[in-house]
Predicted model as a PDB file, atoms N, CA, C, CB and O in Angstrom, pLDDT in the B-factor column:
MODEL        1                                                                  
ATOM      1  N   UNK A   1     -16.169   5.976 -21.322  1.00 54.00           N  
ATOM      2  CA  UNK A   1     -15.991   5.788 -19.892  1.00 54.00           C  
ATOM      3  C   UNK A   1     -17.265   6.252 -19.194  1.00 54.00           C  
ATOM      4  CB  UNK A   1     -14.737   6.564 -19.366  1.00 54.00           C  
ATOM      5  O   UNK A   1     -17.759   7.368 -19.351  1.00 54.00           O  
ATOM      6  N   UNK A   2     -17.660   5.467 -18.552  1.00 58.00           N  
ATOM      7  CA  UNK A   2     -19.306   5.892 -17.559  1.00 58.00           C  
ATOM      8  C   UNK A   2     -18.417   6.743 -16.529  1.00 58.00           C  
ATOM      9  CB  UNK A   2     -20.484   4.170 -16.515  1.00 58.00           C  
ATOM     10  O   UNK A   2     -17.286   6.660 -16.051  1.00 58.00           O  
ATOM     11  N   UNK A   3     -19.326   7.452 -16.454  1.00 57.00           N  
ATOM     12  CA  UNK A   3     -19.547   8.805 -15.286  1.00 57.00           C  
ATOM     13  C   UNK A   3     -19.925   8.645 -14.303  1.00 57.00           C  
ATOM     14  CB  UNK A   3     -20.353   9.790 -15.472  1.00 57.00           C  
ATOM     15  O   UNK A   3     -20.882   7.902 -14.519  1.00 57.00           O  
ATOM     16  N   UNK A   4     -19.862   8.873 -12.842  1.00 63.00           N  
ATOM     17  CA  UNK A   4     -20.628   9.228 -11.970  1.00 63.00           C  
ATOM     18  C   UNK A   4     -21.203  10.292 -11.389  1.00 63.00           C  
ATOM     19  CB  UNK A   4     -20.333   8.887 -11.434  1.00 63.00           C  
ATOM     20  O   UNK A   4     -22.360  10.099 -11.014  1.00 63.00           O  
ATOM     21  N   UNK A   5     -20.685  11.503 -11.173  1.00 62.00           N  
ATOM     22  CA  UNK A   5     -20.801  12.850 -11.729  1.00 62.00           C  
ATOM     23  C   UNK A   5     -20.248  13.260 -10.309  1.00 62.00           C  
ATOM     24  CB  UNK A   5     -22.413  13.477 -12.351  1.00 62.00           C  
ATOM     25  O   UNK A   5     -20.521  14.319  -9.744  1.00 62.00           O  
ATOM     26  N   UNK A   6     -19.456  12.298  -9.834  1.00 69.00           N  
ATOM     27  CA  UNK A   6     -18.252  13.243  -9.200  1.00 69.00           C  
ATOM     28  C   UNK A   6     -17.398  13.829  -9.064  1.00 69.00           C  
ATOM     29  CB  UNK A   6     -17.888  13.244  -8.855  1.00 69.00           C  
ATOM     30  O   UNK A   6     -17.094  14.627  -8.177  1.00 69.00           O  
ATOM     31  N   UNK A   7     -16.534  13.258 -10.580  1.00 69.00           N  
ATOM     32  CA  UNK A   7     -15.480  13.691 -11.202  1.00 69.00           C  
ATOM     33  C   UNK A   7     -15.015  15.017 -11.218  1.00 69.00           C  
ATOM     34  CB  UNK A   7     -15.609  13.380 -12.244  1.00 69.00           C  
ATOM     35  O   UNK A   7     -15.825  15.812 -11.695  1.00 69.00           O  
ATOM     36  N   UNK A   8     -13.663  15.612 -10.734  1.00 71.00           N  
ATOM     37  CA  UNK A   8     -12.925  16.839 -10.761  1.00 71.00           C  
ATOM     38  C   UNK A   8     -13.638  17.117 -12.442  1.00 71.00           C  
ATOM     39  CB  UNK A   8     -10.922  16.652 -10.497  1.00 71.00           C  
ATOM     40  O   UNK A   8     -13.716  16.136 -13.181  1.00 71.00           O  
ATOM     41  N   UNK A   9     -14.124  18.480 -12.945  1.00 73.00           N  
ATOM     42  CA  UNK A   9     -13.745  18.553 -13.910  1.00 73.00           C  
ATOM     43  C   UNK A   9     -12.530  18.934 -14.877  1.00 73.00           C  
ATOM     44  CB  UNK A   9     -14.361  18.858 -13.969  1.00 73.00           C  
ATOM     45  O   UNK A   9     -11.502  19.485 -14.481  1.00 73.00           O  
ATOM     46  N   UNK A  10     -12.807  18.541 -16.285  1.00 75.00           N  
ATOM     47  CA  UNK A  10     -11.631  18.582 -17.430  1.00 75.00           C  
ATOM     48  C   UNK A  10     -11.064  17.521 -17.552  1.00 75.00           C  
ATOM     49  CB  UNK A  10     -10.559  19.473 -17.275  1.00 75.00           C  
ATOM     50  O   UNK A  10     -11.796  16.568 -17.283  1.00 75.00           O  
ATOM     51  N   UNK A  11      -9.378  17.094 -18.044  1.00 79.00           N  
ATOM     52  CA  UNK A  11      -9.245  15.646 -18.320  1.00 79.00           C  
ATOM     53  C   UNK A  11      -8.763  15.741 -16.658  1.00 79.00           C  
ATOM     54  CB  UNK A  11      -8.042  14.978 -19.789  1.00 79.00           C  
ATOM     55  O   UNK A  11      -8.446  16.597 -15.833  1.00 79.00           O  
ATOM     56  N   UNK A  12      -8.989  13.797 -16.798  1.00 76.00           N  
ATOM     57  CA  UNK A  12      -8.065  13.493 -15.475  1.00 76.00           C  
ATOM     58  C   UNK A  12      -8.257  12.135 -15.633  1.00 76.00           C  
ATOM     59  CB  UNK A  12      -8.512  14.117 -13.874  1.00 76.00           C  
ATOM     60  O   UNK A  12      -9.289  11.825 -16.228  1.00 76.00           O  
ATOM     61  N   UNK A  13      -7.306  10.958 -15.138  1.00 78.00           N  
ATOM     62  CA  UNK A  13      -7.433   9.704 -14.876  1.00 78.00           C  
ATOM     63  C   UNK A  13      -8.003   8.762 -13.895  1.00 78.00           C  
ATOM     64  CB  UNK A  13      -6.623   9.516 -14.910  1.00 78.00           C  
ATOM     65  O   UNK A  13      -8.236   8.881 -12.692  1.00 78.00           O  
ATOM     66  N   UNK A  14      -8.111   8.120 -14.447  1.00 77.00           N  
ATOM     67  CA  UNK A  14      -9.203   7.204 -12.689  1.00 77.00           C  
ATOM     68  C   UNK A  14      -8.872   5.447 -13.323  1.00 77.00           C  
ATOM     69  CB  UNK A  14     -12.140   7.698 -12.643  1.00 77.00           C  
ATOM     70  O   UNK A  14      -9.029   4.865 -14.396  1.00 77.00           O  
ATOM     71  N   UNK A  15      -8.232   5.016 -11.667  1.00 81.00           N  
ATOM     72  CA  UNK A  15      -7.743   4.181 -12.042  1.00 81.00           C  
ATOM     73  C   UNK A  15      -8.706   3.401 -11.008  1.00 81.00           C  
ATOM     74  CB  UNK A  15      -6.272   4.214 -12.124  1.00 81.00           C  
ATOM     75  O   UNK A  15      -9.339   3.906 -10.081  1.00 81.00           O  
ATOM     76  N   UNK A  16      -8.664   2.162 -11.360  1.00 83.00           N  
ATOM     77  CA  UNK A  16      -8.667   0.690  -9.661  1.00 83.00           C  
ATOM     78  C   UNK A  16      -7.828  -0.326  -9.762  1.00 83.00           C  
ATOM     79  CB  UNK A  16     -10.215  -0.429  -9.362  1.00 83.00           C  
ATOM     80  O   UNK A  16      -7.350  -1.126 -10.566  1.00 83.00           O  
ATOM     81  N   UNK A  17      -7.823   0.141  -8.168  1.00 86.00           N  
ATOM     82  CA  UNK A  17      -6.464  -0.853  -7.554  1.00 86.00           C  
ATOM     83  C   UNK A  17      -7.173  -2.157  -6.589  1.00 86.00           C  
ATOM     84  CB  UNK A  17      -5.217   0.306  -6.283  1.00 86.00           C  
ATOM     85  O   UNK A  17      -7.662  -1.884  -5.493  1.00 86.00           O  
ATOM     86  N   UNK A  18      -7.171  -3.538  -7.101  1.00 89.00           N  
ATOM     87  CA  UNK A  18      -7.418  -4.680  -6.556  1.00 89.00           C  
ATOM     88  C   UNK A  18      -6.367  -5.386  -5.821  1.00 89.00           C  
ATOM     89  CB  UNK A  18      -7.861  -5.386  -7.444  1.00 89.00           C  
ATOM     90  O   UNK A  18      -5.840  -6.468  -6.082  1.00 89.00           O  
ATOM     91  N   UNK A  19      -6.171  -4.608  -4.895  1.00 89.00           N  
ATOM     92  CA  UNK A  19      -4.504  -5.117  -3.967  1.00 89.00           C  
ATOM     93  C   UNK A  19      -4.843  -6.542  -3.378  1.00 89.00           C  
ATOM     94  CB  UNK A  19      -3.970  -3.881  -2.274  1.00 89.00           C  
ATOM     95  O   UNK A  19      -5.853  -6.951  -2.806  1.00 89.00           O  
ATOM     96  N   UNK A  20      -3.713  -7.129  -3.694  1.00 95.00           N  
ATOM     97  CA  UNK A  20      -3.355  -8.344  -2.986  1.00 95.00           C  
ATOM     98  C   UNK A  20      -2.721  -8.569  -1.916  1.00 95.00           C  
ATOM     99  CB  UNK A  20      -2.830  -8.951  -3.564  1.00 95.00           C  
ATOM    100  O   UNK A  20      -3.030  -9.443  -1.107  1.00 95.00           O  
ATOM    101  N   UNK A  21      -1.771  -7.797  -1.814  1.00 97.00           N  
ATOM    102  CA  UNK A  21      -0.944  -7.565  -0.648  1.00 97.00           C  
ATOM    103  C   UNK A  21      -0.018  -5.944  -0.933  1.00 97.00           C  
ATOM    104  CB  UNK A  21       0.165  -9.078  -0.487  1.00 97.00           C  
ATOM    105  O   UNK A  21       0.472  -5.475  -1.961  1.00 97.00           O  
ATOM    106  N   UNK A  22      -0.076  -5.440   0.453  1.00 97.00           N  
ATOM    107  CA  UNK A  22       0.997  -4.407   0.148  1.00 97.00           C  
ATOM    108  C   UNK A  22       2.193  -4.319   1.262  1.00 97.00           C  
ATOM    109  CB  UNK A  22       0.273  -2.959   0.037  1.00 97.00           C  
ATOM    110  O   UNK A  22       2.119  -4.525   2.474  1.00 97.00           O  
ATOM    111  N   UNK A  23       3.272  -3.962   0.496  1.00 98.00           N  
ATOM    112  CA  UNK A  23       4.261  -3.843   1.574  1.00 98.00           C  
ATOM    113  C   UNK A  23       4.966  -2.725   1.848  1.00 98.00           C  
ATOM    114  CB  UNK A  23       5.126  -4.665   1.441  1.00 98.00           C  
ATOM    115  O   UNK A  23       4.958  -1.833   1.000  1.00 98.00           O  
ATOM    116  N   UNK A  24       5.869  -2.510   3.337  1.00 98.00           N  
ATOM    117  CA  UNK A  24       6.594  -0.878   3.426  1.00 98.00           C  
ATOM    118  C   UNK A  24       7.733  -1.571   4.287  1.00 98.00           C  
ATOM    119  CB  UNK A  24       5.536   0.728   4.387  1.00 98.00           C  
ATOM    120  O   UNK A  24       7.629  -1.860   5.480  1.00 98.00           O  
ATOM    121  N   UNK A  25       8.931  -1.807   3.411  1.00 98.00           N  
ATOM    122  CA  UNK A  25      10.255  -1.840   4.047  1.00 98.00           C  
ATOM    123  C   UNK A  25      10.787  -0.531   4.424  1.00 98.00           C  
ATOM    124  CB  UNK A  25      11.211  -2.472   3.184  1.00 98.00           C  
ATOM    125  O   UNK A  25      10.397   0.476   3.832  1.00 98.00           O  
ATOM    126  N   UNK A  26      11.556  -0.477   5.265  1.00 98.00           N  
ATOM    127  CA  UNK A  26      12.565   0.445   5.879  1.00 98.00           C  
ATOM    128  C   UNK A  26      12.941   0.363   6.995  1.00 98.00           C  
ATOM    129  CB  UNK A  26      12.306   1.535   5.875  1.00 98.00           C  
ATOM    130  O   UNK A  26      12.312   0.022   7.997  1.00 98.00           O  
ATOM    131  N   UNK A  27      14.246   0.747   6.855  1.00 98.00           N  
ATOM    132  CA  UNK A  27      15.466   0.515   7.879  1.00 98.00           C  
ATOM    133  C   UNK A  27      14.961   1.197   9.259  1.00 98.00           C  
ATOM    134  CB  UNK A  27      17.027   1.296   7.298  1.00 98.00           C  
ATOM    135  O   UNK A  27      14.329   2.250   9.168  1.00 98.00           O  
ATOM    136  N   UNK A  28      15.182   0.710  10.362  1.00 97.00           N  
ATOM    137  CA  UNK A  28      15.124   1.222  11.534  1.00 97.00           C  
ATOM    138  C   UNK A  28      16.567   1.282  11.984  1.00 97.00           C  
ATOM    139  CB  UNK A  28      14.217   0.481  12.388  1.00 97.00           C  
ATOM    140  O   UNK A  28      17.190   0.278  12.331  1.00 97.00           O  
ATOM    141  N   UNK A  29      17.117   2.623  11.960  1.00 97.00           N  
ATOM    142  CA  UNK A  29      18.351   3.288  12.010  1.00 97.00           C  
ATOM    143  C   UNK A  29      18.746   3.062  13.538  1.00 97.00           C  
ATOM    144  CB  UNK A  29      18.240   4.875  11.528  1.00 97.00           C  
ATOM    145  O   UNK A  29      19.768   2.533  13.974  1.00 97.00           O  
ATOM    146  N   UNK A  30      17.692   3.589  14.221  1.00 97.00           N  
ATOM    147  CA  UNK A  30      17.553   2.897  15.811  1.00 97.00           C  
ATOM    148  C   UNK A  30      18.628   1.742  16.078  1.00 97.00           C  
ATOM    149  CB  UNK A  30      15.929   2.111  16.043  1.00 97.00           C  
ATOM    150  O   UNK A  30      19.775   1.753  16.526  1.00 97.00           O  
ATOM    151  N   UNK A  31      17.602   0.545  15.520  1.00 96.00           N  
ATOM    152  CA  UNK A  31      18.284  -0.677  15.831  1.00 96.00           C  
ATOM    153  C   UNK A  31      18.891  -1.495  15.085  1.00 96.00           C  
ATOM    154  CB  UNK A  31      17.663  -1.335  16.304  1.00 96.00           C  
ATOM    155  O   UNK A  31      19.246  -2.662  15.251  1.00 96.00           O  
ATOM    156  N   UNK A  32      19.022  -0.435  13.841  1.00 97.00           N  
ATOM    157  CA  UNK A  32      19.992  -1.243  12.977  1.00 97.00           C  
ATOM    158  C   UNK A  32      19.344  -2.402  12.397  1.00 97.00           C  
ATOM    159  CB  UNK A  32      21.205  -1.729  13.761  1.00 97.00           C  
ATOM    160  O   UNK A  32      19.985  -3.417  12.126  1.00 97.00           O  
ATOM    161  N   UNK A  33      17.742  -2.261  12.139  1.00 98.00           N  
ATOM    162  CA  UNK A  33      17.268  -3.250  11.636  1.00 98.00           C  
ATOM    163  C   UNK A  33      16.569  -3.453  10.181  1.00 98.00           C  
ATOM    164  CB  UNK A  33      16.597  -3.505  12.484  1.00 98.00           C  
ATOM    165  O   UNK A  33      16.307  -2.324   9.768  1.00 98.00           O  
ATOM    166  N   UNK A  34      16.294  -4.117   9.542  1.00 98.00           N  
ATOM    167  CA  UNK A  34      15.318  -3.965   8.007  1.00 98.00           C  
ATOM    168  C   UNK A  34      14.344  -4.683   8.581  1.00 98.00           C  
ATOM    169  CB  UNK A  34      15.882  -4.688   6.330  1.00 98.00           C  
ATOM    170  O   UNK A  34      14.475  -5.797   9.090  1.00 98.00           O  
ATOM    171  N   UNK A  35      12.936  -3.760   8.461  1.00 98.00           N  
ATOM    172  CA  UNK A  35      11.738  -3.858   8.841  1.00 98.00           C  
ATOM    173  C   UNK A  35      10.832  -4.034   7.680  1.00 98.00           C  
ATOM    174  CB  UNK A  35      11.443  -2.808   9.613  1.00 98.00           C  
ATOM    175  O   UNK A  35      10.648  -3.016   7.014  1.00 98.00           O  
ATOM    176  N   UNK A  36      10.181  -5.204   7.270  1.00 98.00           N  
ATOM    177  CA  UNK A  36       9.289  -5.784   6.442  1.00 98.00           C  
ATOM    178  C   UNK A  36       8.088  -5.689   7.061  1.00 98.00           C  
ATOM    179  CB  UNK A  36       9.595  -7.066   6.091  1.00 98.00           C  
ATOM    180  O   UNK A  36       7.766  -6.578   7.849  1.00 98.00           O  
ATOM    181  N   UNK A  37       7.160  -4.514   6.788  1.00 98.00           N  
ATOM    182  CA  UNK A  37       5.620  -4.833   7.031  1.00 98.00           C  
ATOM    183  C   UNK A  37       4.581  -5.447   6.124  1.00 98.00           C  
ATOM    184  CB  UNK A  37       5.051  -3.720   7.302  1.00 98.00           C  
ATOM    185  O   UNK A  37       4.467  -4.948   5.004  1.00 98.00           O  
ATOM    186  N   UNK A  38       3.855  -6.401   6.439  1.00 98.00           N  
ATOM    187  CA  UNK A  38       3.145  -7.268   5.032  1.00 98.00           C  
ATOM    188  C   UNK A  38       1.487  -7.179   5.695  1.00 98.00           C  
ATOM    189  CB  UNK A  38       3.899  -9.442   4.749  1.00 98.00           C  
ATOM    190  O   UNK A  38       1.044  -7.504   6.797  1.00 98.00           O  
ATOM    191  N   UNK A  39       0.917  -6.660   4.629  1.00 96.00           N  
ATOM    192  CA  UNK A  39      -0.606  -7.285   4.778  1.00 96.00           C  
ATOM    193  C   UNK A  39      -1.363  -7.417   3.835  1.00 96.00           C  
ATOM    194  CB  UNK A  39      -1.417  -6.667   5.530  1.00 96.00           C  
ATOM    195  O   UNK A  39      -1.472  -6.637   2.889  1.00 96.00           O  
ATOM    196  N   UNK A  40      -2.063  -8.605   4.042  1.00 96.00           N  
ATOM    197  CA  UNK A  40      -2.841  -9.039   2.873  1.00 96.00           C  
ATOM    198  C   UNK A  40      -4.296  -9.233   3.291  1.00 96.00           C  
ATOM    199  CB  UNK A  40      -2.258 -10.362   2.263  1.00 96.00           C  
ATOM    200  O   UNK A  40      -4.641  -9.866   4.289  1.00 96.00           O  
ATOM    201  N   UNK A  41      -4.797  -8.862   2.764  1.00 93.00           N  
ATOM    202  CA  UNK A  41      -7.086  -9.012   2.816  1.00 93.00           C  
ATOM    203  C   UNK A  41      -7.361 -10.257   3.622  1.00 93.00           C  
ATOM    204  CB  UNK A  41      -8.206  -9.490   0.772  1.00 93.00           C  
ATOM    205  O   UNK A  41      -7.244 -11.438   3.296  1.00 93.00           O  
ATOM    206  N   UNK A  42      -7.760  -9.700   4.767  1.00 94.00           N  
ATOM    207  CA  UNK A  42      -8.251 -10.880   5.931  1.00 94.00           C  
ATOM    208  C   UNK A  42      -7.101 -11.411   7.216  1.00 94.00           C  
ATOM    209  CB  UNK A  42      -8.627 -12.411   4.955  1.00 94.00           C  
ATOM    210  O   UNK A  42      -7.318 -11.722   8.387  1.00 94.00           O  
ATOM    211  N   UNK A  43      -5.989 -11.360   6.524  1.00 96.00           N  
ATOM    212  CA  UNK A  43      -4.770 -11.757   7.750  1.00 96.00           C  
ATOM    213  C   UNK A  43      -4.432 -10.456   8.562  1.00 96.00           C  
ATOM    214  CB  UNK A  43      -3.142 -12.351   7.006  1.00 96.00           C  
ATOM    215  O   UNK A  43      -4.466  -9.263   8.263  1.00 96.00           O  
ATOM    216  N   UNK A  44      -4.140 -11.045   9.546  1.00 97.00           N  
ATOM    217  CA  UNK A  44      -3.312  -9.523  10.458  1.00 97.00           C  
ATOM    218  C   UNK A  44      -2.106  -9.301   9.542  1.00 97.00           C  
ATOM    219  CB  UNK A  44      -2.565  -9.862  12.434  1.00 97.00           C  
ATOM    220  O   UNK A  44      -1.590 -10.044   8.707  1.00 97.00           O  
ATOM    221  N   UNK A  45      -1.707  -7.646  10.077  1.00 97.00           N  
ATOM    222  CA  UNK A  45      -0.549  -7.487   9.723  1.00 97.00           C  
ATOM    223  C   UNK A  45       0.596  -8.212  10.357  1.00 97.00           C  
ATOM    224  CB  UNK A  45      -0.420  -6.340   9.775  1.00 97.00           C  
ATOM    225  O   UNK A  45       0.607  -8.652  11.507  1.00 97.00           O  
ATOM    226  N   UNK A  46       1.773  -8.302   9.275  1.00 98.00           N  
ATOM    227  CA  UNK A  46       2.933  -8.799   9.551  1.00 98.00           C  
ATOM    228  C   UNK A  46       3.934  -8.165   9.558  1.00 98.00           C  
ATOM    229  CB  UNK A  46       3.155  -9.580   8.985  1.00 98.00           C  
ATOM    230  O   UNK A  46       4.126  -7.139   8.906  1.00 98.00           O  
ATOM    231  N   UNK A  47       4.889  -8.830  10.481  1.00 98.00           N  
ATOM    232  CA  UNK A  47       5.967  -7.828  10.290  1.00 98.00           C  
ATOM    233  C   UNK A  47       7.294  -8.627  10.532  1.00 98.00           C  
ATOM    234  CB  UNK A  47       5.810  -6.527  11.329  1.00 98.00           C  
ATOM    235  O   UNK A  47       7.406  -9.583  11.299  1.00 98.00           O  
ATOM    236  N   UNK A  48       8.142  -8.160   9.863  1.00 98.00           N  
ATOM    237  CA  UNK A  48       9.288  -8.985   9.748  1.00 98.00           C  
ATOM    238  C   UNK A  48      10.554  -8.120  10.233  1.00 98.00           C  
ATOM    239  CB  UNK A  48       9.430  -9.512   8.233  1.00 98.00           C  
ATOM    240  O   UNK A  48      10.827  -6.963   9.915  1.00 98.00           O  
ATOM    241  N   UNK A  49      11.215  -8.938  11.039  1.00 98.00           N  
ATOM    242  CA  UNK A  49      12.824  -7.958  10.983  1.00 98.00           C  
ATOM    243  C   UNK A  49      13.869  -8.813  10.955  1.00 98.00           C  
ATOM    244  CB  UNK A  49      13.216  -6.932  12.363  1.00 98.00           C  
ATOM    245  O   UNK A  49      13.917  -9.901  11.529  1.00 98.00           O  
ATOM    246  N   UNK A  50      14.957  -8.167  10.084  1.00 97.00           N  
ATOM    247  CA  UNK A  50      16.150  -8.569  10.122  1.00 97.00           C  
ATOM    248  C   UNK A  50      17.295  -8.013   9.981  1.00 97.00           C  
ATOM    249  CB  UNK A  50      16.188  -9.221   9.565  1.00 97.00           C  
ATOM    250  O   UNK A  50      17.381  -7.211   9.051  1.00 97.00           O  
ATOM    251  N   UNK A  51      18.382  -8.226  10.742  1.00 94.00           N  
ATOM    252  CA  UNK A  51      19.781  -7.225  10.587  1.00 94.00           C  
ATOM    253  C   UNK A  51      20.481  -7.841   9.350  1.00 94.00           C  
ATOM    254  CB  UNK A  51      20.974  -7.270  12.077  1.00 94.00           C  
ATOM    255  O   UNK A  51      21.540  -7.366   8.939  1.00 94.00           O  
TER     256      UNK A  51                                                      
ENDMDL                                                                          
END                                                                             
């Protein structure tokens, strides 16, 4: 594994993440709704709701 010599020392993992899209559902208790937030590289965010 190449180094950069920033690394915490001792073991540890190092990963990369090439996201495509990410999402964060959850309920809005409020209004009793399921809230779909979507975004993907270059589009605005989205957002979805439904009871």
């Amino acid at each position: 594994m190449a180094r950069s010599g920033a690394e915490p020392p001792g073991d540890f993992h190092a990963f990369r993440l090439d996201l495509t899209e990410a999402v964060l559902t959850f309920v809005d208790q409020e209004e009793q709704l399921l809230v779909i937030r979507l975004w993907r590289p270059g589009h605005p965010e989205e957002v979805i709701k439904r009871r």
